[in-house]
N, C-alpha and C positions, 0 to 999 in steps of 0.2 A: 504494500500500500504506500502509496508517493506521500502520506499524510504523515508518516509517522516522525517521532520525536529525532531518532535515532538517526536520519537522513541529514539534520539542519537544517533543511526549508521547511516551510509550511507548501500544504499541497498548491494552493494558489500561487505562491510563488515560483514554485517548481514548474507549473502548470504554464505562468505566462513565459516563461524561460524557453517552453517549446512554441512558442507562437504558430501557435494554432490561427487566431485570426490574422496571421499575414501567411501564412499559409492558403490560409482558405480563399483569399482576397486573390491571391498568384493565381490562383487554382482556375477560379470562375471568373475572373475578368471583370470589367465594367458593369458587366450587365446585373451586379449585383453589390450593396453599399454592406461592408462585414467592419460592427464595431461592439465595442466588450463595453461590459456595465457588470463590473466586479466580479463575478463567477458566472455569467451570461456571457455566451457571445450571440450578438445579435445580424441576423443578416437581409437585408431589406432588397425584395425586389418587386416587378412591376407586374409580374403573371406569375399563375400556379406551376406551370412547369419549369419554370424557374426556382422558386421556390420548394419545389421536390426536388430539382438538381442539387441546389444548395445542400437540401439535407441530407442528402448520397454522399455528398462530396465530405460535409463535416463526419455522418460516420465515417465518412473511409479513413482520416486524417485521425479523431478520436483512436479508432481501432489500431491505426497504425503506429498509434501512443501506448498501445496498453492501457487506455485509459477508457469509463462509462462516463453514460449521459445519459439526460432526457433529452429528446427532440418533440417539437408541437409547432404546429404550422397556425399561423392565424392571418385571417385580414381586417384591414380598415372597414369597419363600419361605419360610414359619416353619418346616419340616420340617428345611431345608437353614441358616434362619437367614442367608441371600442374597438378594441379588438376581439374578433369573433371568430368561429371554426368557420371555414371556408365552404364546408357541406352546407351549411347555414344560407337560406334565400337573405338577400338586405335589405329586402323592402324599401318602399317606399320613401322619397327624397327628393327633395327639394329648395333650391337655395332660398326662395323665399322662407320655408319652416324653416330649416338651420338662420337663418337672419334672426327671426325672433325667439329662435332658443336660444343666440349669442348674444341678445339685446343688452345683456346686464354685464355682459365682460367686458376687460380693460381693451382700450386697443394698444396693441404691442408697438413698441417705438420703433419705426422705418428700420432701421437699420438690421433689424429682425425679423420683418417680413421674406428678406430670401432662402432663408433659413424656415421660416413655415412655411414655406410655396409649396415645399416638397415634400410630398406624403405619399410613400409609397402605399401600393394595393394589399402587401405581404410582409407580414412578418416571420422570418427565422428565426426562433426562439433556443438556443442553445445551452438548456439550462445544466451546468454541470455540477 
């Protein structure tokens, strides 16, 4: 077990030492945004079978660590403003209803709008 006392790292440590997410990033190319959120690695794309590449490719890279994971596939629900299983219909949506579900939020200051433009369809959820 890569966790244990006796090695000197803690497993997270050890863990980003193999850079799994730039690994995975080499892997699939562009067509897929791969970034870590502490023991997640996350990887965002714009269609499902994209997003099923992605998770072949993290097992294969996991595995070829010796190392286990969870994997879960989710998308953008703007309706819902979640992430939801992809087998899930999304119903109904429309930018007038989301206007007046955002009525009460802040608006975000210019220079962070480029930054929310972009919402991918998929999220890679790489929980290890």
């Amino acid at each position: 077990m890569l966790g244990d006392d006796e090695h000197g790292l803690t497993f997270w440590e050890r863990l980003r030492a193999l850079d799994l997410d730039d690994d995975a990033q080499k892997r699939l190319g562009s067509q897929v945004t791969v970034t870590r959120d502490g023991n997640r690695m996350l990887m965002y794309t714009h269609t499902l079978e994209d997003a099923q590449e992605a998770e072949r490719t993290a097992k294969d890279l996991v595995a070829d660590d010796h190392l286990e994971a969870a994997y879960t596939i989710t998308r953008w629900n703007p309706a819902e403003q979640a992430w939801t299983d992809p087998s899930v219909p999304v119903g109904p949506h429309d930018a007038a209803g989301d206007a007046a579900k955002n009525a009460d939020m802040e608006v975000p200051d210019p220079r962070y709008v480029v930054l929310q433009a972009y919402k991918p369809e998929f999220l890679r959820d790489l929980g290890l």
